[in-house]
C-alpha positions as CSV (number, residue, x, y, z in Angstrom):
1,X,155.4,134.8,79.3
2,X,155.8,135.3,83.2
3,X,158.3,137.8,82.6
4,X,155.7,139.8,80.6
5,X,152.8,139.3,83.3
6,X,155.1,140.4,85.4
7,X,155.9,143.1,84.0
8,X,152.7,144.1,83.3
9,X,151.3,143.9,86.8
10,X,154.4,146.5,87.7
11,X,153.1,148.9,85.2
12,X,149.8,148.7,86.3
13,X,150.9,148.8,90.2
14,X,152.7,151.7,89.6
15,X,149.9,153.4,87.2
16,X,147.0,152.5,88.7
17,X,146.1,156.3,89.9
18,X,146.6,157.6,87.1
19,X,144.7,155.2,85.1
20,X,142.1,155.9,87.7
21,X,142.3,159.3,87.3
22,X,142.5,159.4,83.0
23,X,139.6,156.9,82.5
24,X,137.6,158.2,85.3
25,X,137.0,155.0,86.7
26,X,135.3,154.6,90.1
27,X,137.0,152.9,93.0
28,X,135.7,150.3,96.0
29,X,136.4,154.0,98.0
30,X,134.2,155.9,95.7
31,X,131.0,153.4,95.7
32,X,131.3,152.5,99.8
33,X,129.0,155.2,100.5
34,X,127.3,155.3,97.4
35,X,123.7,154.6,98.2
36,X,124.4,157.1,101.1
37,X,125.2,160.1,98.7
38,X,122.5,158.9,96.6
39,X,119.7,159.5,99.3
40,X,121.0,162.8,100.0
41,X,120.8,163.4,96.3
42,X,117.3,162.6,95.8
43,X,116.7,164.5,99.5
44,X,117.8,167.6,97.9
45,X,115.9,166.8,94.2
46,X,112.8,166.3,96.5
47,X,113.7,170.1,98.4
48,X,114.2,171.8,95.2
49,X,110.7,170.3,93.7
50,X,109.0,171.4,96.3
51,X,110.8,174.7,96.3
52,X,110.4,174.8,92.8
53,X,106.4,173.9,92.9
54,X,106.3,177.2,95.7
55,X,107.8,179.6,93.8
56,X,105.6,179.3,90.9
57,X,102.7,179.3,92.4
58,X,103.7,182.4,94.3
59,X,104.4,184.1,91.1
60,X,101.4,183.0,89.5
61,X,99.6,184.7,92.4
62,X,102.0,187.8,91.8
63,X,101.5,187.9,87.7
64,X,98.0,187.7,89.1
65,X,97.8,190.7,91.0
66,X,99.8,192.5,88.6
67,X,97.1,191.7,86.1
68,X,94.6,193.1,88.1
69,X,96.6,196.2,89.2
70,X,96.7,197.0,85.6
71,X,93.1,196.5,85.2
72,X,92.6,198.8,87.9
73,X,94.9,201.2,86.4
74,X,92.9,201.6,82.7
């Protein structure tokens, strides 16, 4: 049975990127700065609320106008 664990841990040392790679897995290297990517994440996810929350507030101030324009209009 050595001879098999052996030769099973030289398969895997040798295909160890690629298994990486064709299961997706994560690494120690890929969740070391985890947390720090996530802040950034939710930094940005807080930017494009707010950006999101001005813009439609400026176009329902525009479809606002628009409305009245064409009121004017008739």
């Amino acid at each position: 049975m050595v001879g098999m664990d052996s030769y099973m841990n030289a398969y895997l040392d040798r295909r160890m990127k690629n298994l990486i790679q064709d299961w997706d897995l994560a690494t120690q290297n890929d969740l070391g700065d985890f947390e720090t990517r996530l802040g950034r994440i939710e930094e940005t996810t807080k930017k494009i609320e707010s950006f999101e929350t001005s813009a439609g507030i400026k176009l329902d101030n525009l479809e606002e106008r628009l409305s009245r324009l064409r009121e004017a209009k008739r």
